[in-house]
C-alpha positions as CSV (number, residue, x, y, z in Angstrom):
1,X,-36.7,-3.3,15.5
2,X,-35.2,-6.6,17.2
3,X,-32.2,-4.8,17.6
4,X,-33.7,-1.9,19.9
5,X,-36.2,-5.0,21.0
6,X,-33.2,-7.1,22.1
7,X,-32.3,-4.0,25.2
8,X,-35.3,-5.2,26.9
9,X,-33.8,-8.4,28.2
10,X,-31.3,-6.8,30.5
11,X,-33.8,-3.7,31.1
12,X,-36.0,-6.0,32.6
13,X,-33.5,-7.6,34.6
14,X,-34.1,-11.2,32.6
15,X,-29.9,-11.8,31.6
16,X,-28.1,-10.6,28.9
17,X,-29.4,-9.8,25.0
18,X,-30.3,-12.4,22.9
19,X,-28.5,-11.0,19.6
20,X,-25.8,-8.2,21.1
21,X,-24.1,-8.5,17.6
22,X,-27.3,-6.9,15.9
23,X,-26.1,-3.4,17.7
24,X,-23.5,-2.1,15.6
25,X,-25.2,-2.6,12.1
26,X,-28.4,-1.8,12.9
27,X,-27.8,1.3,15.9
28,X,-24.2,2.3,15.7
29,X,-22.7,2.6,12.1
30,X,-24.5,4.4,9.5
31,X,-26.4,2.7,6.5
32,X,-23.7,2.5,4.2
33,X,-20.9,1.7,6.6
34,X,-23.0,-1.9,7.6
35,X,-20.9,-4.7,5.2
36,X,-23.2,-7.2,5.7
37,X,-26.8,-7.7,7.7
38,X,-28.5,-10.7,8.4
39,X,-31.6,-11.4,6.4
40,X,-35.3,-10.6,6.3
41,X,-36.3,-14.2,7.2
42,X,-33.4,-14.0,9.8
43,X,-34.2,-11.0,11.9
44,X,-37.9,-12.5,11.7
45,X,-36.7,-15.4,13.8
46,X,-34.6,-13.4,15.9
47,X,-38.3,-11.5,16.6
48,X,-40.1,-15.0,17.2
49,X,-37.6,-16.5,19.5
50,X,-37.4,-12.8,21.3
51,X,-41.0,-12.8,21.9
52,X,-41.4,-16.2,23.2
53,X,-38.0,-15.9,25.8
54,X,-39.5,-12.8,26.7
55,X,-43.2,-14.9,26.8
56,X,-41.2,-17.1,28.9
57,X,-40.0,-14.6,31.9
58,X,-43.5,-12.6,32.1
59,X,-45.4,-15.9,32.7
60,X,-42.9,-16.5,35.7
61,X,-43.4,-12.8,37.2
62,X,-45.7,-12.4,40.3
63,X,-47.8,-9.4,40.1
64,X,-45.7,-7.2,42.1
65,X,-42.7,-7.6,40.3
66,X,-44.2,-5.5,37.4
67,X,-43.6,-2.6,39.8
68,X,-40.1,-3.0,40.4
69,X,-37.5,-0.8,39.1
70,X,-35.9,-1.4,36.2
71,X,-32.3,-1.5,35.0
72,X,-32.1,1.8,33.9
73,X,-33.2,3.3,36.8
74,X,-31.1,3.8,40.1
75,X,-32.8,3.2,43.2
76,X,-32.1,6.5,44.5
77,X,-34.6,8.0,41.3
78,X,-36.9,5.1,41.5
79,X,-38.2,6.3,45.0
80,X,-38.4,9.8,43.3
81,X,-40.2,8.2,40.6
82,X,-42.0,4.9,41.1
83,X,-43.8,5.0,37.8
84,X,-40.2,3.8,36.1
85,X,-41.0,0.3,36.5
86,X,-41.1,-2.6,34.1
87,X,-44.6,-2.3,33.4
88,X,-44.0,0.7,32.2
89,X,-41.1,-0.3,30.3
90,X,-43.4,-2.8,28.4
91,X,-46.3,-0.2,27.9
92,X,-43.8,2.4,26.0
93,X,-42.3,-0.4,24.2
94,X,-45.4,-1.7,23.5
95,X,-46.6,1.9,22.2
96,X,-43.6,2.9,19.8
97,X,-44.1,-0.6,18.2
98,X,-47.2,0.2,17.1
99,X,-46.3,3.6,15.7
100,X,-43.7,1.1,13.8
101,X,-46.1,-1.5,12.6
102,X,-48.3,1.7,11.0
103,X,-45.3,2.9,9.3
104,X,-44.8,-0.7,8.0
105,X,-48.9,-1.1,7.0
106,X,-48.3,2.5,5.3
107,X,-46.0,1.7,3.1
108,X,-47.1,-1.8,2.2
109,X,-49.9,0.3,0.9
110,X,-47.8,2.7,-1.1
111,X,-45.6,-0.2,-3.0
């Protein structure tokens, strides 16, 4: 999850990821093809310090800011579509981690 996480630094327009090397293993190369990924307690700090710089940049946004375009977006479609902003962005994100966090509770449950 902190790999697919990490894209929302540069979607937001905050810099550059936090851990670009988390990519290939995790959303290019297959399973088996990954020699080596970090571990559990790893990618949970990876999480922690990506929610707090990301903590960091919404406490300095002024309220109109949340309805600027994001990265992904040209300008060209974002006056087509104004509702591709980054508070947008943040409620999908926010959404699809939940459906993640059930899948996590669910099988918790089942081991």
């Amino acid at each position: 999850m902190i790999a697919v996480q990490d894209d929302m630094i540069p979607l937001l327009n905050f810099g550059d990821k936090l851990y670009p090397d988390l990519y290939e293993p995790f959303l290019k190369l297959p399973d088996e093809a990954t020699p080596e990924i970090p571990s559990a307690q790893t990618l949970r700090a990876y999480w922690s310090k990506h929610n707090e710089a990301l903590t960091q940049h919404f406490k300095q946004m002024k309220p109109e800011e949340w309805f600027e375009k994001h990265t992904a977006v040209s300008a060209e479609e974002f006056i087509k579509e104004p509702y591709r902003n980054k508070l947008n962005i943040i409620i999908i994100r926010t959404s699809h981690l939940s459906y993640h966090i059930g899948q996590l509770a669910l099988i918790k449950q089942l081991t």
